[in-house]
C-alpha positions in Angstrom: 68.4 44.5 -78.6 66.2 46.8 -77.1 67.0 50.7 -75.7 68.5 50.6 -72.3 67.1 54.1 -71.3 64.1 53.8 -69.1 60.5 54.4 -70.9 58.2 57.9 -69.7 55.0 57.8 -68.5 52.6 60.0 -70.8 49.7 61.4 -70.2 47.4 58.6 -71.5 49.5 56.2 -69.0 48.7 58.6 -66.0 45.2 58.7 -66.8 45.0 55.0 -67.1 46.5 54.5 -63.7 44.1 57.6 -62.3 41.2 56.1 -63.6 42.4 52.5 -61.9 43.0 54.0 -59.0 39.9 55.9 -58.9 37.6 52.9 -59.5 39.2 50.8 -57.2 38.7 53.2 -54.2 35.1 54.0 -54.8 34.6 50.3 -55.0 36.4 49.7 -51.3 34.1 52.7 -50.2 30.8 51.1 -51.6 31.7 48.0 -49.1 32.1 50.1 -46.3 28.8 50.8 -46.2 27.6 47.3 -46.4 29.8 46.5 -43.6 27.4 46.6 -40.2 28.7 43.5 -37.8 32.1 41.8 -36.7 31.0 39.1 -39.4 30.4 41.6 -42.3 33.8 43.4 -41.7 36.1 40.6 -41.3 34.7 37.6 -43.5 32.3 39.3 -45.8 29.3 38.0 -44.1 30.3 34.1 -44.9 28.6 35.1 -48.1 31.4 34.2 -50.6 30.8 32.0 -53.7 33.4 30.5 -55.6 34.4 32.7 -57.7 35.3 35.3 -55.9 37.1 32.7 -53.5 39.4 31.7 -56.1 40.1 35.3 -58.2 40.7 36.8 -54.4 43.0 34.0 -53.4 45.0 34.5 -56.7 45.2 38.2 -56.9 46.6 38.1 -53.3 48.9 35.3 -53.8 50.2 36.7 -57.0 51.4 40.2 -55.6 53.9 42.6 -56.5 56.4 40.3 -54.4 55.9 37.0 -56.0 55.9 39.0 -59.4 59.0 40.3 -59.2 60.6 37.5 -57.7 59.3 34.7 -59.5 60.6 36.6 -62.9 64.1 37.8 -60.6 64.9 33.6 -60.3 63.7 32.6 -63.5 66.4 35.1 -64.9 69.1 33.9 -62.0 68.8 30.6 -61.5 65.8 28.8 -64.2 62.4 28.4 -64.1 62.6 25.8 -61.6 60.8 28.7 -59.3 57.6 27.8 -60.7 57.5 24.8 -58.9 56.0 26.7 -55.9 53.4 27.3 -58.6 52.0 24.2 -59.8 52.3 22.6 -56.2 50.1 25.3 -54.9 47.3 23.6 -57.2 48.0 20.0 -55.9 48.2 21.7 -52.1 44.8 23.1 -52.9 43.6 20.0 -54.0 44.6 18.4 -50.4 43.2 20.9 -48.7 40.1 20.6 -50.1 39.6 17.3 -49.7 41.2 16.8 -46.3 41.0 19.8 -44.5 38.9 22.5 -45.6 35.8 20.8 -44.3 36.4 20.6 -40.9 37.9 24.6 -40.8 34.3 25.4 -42.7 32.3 23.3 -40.1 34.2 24.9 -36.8 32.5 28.4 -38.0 35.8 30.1 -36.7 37.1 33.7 -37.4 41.0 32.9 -37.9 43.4 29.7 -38.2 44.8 30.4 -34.8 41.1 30.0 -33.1 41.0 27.0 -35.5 44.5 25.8 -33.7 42.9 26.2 -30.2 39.7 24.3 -31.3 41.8 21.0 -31.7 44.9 21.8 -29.0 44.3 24.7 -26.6 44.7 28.9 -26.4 48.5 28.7 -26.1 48.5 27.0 -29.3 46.4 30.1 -30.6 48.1 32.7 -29.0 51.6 31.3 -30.3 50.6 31.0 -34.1 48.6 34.7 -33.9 51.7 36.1 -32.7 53.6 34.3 -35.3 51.2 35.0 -38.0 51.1 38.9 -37.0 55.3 38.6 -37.4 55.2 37.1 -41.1 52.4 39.2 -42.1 54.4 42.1 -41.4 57.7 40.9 -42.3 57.1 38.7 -45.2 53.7 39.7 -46.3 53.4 43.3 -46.3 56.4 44.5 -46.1 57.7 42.7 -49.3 54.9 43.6 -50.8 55.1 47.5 -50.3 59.1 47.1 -51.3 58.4 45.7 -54.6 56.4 48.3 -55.5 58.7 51.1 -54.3 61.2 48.8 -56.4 59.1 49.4 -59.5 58.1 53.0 -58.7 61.3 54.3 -58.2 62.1 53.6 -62.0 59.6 55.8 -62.8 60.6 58.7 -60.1 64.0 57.9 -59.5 65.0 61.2 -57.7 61.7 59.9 -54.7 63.0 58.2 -52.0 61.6 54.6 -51.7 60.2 55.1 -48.7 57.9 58.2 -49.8 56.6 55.6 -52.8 56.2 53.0 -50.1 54.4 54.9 -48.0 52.2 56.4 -51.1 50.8 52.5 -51.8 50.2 51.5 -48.1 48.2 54.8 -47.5 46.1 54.1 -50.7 45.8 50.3 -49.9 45.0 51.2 -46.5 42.4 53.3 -47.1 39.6 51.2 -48.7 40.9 48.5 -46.5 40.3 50.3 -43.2 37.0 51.4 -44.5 35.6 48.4 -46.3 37.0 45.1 -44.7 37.2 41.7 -46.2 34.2 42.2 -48.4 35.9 45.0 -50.3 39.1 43.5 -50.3 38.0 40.1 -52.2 35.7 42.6 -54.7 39.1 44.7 -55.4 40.9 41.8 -55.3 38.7 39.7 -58.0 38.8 42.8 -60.5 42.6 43.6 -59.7 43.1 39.5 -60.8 41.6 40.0 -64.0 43.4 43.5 -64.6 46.9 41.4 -63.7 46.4 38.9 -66.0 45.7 40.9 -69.2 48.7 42.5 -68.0 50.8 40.0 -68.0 49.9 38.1 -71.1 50.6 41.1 -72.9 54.3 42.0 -71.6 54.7 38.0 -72.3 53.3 38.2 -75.8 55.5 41.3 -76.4 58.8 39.8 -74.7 58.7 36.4 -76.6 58.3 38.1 -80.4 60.8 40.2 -79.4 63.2 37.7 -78.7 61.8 36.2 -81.3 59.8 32.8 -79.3 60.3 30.0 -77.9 62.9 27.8 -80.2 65.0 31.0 -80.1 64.7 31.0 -76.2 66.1 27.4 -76.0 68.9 28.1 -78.5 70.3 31.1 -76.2 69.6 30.0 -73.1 71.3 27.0 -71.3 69.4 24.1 -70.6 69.3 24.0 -67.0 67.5 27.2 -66.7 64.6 25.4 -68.5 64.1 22.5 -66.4 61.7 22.3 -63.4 63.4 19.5 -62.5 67.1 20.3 -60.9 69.9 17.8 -59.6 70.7 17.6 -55.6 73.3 20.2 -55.7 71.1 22.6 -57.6 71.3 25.9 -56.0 67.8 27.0 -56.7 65.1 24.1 -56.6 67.2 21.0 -55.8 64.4 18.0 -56.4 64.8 16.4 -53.0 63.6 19.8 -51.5 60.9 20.1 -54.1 59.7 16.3 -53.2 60.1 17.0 -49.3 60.3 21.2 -48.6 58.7 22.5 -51.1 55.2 21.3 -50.0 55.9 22.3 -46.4 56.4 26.0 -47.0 53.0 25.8 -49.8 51.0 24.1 -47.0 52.0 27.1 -44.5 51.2 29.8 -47.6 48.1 27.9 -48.5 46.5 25.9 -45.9 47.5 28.0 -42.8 47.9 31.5 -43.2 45.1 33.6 -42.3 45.4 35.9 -44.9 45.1 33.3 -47.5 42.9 30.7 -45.8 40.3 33.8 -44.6 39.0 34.0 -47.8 37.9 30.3 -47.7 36.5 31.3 -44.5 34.4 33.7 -45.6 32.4 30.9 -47.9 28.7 30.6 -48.1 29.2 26.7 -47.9 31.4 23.8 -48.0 30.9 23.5 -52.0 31.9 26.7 -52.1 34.7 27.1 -50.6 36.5 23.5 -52.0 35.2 25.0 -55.7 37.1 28.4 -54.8 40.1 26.8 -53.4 40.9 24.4 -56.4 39.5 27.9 -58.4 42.4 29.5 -57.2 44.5 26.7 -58.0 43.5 26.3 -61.6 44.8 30.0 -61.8 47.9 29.2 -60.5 49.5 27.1 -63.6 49.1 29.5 -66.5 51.7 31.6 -64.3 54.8 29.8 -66.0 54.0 31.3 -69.5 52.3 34.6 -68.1 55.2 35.6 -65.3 58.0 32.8 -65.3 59.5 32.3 -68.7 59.2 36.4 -69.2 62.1 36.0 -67.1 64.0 33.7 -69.1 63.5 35.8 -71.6 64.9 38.8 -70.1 68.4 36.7 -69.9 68.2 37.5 -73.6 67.0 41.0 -73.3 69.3 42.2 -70.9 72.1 40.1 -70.0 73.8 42.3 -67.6 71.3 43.7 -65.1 72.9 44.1 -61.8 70.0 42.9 -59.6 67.5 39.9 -60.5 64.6 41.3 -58.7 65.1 44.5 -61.8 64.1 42.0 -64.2 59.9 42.5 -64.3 60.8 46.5 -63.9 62.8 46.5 -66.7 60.4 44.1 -69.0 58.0 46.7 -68.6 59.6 50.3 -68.8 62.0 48.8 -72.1 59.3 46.9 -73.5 56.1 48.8 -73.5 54.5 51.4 -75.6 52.8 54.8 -74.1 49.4 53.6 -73.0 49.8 50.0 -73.1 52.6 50.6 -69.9 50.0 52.7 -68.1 47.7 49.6 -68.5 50.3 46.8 -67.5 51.6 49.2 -64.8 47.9 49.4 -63.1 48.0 46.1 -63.5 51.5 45.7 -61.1 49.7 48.0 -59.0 46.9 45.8 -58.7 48.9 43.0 -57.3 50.7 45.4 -54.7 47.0 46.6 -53.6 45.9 42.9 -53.1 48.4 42.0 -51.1 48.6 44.5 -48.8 44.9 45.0 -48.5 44.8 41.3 -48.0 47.4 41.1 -45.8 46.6 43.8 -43.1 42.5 43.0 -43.4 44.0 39.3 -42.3 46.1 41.1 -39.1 43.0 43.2 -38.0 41.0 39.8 -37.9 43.8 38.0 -35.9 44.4 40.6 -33.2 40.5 41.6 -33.2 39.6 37.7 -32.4 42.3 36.4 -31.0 43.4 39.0 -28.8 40.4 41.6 -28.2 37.6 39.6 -28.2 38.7 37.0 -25.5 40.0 40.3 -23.3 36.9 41.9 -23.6 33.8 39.4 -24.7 31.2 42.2 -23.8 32.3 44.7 -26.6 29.9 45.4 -29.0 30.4 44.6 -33.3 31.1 48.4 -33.7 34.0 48.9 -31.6 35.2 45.3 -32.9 34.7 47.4 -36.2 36.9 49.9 -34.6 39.4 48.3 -33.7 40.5 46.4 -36.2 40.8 49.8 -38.3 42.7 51.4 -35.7 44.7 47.4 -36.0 44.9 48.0 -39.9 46.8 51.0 -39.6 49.2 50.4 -36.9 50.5 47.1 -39.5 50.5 49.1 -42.0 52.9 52.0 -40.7 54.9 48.7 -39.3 55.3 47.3 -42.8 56.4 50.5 -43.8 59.1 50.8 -41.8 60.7 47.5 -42.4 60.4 47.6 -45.9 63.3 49.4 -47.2 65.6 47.1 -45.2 64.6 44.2 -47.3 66.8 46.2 -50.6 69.7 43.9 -48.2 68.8 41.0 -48.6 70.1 39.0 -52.0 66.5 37.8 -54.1 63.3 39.0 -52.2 61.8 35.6 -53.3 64.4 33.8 -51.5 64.4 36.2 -48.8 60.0 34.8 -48.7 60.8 31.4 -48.6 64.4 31.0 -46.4 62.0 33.1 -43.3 58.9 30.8 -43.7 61.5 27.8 -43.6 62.8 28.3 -40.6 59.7 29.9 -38.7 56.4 27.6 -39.6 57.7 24.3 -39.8 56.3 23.7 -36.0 52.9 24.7 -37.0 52.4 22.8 -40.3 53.7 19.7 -38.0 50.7 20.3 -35.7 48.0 21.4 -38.6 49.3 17.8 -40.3 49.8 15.4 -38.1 47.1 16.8 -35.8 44.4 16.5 -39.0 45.1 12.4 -39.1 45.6 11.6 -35.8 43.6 12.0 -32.8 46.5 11.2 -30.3 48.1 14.5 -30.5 47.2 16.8 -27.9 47.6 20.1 -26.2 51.0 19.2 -24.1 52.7 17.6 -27.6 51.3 21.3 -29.8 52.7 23.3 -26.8 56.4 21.3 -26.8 56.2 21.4 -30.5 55.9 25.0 -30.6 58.5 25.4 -28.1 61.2 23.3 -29.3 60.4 23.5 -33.0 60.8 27.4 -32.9 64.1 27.0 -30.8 65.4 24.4 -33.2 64.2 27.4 -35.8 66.1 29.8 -34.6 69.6 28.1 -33.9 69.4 26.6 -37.6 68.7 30.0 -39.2 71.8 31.6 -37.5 74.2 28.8 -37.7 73.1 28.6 -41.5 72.2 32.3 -42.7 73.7 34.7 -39.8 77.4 32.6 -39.7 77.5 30.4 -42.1 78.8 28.0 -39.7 77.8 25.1 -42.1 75.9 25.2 -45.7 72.3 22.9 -46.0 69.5 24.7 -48.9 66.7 25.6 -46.9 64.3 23.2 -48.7 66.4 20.3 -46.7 66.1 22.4 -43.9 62.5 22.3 -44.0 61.5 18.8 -43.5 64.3 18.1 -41.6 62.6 20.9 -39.2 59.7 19.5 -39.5 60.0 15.6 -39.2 62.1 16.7 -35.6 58.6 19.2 -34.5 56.6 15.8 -35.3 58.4 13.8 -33.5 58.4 16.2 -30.6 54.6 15.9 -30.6 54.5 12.4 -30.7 56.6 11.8 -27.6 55.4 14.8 -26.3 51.5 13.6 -26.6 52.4 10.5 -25.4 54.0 11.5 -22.2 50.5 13.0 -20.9 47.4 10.9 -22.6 43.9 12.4 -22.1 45.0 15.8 -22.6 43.6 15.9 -25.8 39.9 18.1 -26.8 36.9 16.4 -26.0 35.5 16.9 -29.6 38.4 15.7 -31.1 36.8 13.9 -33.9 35.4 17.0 -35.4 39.1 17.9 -35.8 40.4 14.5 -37.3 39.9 12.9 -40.7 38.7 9.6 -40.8 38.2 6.8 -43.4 34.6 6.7 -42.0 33.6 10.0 -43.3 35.5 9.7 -46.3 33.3 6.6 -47.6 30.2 8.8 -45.9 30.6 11.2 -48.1 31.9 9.1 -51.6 28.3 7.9 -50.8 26.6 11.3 -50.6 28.5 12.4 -54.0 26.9 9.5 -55.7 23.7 11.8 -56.0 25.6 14.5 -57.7 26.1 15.3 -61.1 30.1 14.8 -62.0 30.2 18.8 -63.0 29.3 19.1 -59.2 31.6 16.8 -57.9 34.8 18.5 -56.2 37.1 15.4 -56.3 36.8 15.1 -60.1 37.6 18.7 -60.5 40.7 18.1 -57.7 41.7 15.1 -59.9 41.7 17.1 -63.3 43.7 19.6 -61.4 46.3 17.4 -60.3 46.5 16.0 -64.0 47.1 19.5 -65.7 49.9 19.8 -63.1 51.7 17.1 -63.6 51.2 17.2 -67.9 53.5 20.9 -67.4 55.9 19.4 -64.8 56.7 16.4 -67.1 56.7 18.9 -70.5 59.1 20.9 -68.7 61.2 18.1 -66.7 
């Protein structure tokens, strides 16, 4: 058994981190000056290869939030939490086959102009104002409290909300200045740094334990299986057949801080190549950042919170100099996410909300404001952050708000990408009921507990009732619908259009090979790990 007493940063580890730090900044400032039009600063001049694409998307994704809280529920309830893992690679897949062409062809800024492109402006203005809510409630936010979580067992006598405040500033600042370009530059360095930095705390955790076979011999069996019974209080397999894939199409498919980065692709090949990129680096994350956790149940048996566990892998586990290294690496997640996240706010209320006010106003006051935008979120999250220490698991606390909150717009995104029929009245009595039917659930379930249903039943129960508002909804007012419609809507048509056109390339080139292989490697770990 390892020391209980917290580890010290030394010099070497401070130097490490300053030297990170450092890089990183000059790197956001080198962007800034690269950044001369509306276009430059908020999608990187649609100039993105594939790359980048996918190490930006994963980096952002996998942020001080998801790692704490994916090792915090592999230690409470099993590594059935990497399930929202490996289904973000199949969801990619989808997207990139089914959707992801017609957001790249529409040449929009954000997913809510997107939304108004197929429905109307009051399907924009709800989902922006939605979007701005998560991003700082969920996205930010969380973000900046896990790494006050992890700072403050370094500097235990510094309020969290000074360290909070420390990361948003420093995020903030090449952020403001740089905009999406130097956000996805950061980002794709900061995903390498994170993953050396977590394959070494895993190497280090599993000898010390002393592997896998003695894993399974001290841990029971149902913390090791991705696939849970019905009354399973973590992952129950019904809701990761039916709600699981809800709440990943939201993360994936719809927010604009995720999906912006697909935006900002040179072409169509590009951006399906990044996307399933992205999702290729999402299954190594059950050895790298899941079964760490389980392995911590060994380690320390009797830590008082879950979302401790990553924390306390690192500062029990990690020599002088190596824990500088895997600590810049933490930081680098925090930076991505928040640098993602607010760059992805500016562009909402820049586009969505200042533009169509003011059409006249020129690229450098668009520039303008979405710094002065960037800042205001940021000192937002900061202020809700701390109250998130209430809540139970911060990775629940992520996916019980998205449950109740976006199942209305994933209807519309879904159903409104295969069929033509639904139109602006069924989006705007989808959003409006959906979101009421929201609201009443989440307090009768977690305010009350009136009655007990897991959220992941609660999902697509959410979300078959916002389809079949916009089905009756759409149908009570025909012809309502956009008159380009079909540039919105997938069609078997196109599909054999373009089987035909990938005839003439190579099989390396060929996206839907790479999205089958994908889907393969996914399901070989879900049935080695059933």
């Amino acid at each position: 058994m390892v020391s209980s007493a917290s580890a010290m940063l030394g010099n070497l580890d401070y130097s490490i981190i300053g030297i990170y730090f450092s890089a990183i900044f000059l790197l956001g400032i080198w962007f800034a000056k690269r950044s001369h039009s509306a276009e430059d600063y908020f999608l990187a001049g649609r100039k993105s290869t594939w790359p980048i694409i996918g190490l930006s998307l994963f980096a952002s994704n996998i942020s001080g939030t998801t790692l704490v809280g994916l090792a915090g529920d592999a230690y409470a309830t099993g590594i059935s939490v990497y399930n929202y893992e490996w289904l973000a690679a199949v969801i990619l897949a989808f997207f990139a086959i089914f959707v992801l062409p017609f957001v790249l062809r529409s040449r929009v800024f954000t997913m809510p102009e997107y939304l108004e492109r197929r429905y109307d402006k009051r399907a924009r203005v709800y989902f922006s104002v939605l979007t701005l809510f998560l991003t700082i409630v969920i996205d930010t936010a969380a973000t900046l409290y896990a790494g006050g979580l992890m700072l403050k067992l370094f500097f235990p006598d510094t309020p969290m909300w000074v360290t909070i405040t420390g990361l948003a500033t420093f995020a903030g600042a090449y952020t403001i200045a740089g905009g999406l370009a130097a956000v996805m530059y950061t980002d794709s360095v900061q995903a390498v740094i994170l993953l050396v930095g977590c394959t070494v705390i895993s190497v280090i955790a599993y000898n010390t334990v002393g592997g896998w076979d003695a894993i399974t011999a001290a841990v029971p069996e149902t913390k090791l299986s991705l696939i849970r019974p019905l009354d399973d209080p973590g992952m129950p397999w019904l809701g990761l057949l039916l709600g699981a894939p809800l709440l990943g199409f939201y993360v994936w498919c719809n927010n604009q801080f995720m999906v912006q980065r697909v935006l900002s692709a040179k072409s169509i090949e590009h951006g399906r190549w990044g996307a399933l990129f992205g999702g290729l680096l999402k299954l190594p994350v059950l050895f790298l950042m899941v079964l760490p956790g389980t392995a911590a149940i060994i380690l320390f048996p009797e830590l008082e919170r879950a979302d401790l566990v990553f924390p306390t892998l690192l500062t029990h586990l990690l020599p002088t100099g190596l824990l500088g290294l895997v600590l810049a690496g933490f930081l680098a997640a925090i930076m991505s996410q928040v640098t993602s996240t607010v760059n992805s706010a500016a562009t909402l209320v820049t586009m969505d909300f200042i533009k169509p006010r003011w059409p006249e106003l020129k690229a450098d006051r668009m520039v303008a404001v979405g710094r002065l935008v960037t800042l205001c979120i940021l000192l937002a999250a900061i202020l809700w952050a701390p109250q998130i220490g209430k809540f139970d698991s911060l990775f629940k606390y992520l996916q019980k708000i998205l449950t109740y909150a976006v199942t209305p717009t994933v209807a519309l995104f879904i159903l409104g990408s295969f069929w033509r029929g639904a139109n602006a009245t069924g989006a705007i009595a989808t959003l409006g009921l959906g979101t009421l039917a929201g609201a009443i659930c989440f307090v009768l379930i977690e305010v009350t507990g009136t009655f007990h249903l897991h959220f992941l039943y609660m999902a697509p129960i959410l979300f078959a009732f916002s389809c079949l508002v916009l089905v009756v909804a759409s149908g009570l007012k025909r012809g309502s619908e956009v008159s380009d419609v079909e540039n919105y809507v997938w069609t078997v048509a196109g599909y054999r259009a373009e089987t035909e056109a990938l005839k003439a390339l190579p099989w390396w080139q060929n996206y839907r090979l790479h999205a089958l292989a994908l889907t393969v490697i996914a399901t070989v770990i879900v049935v080695s790990f059933r």
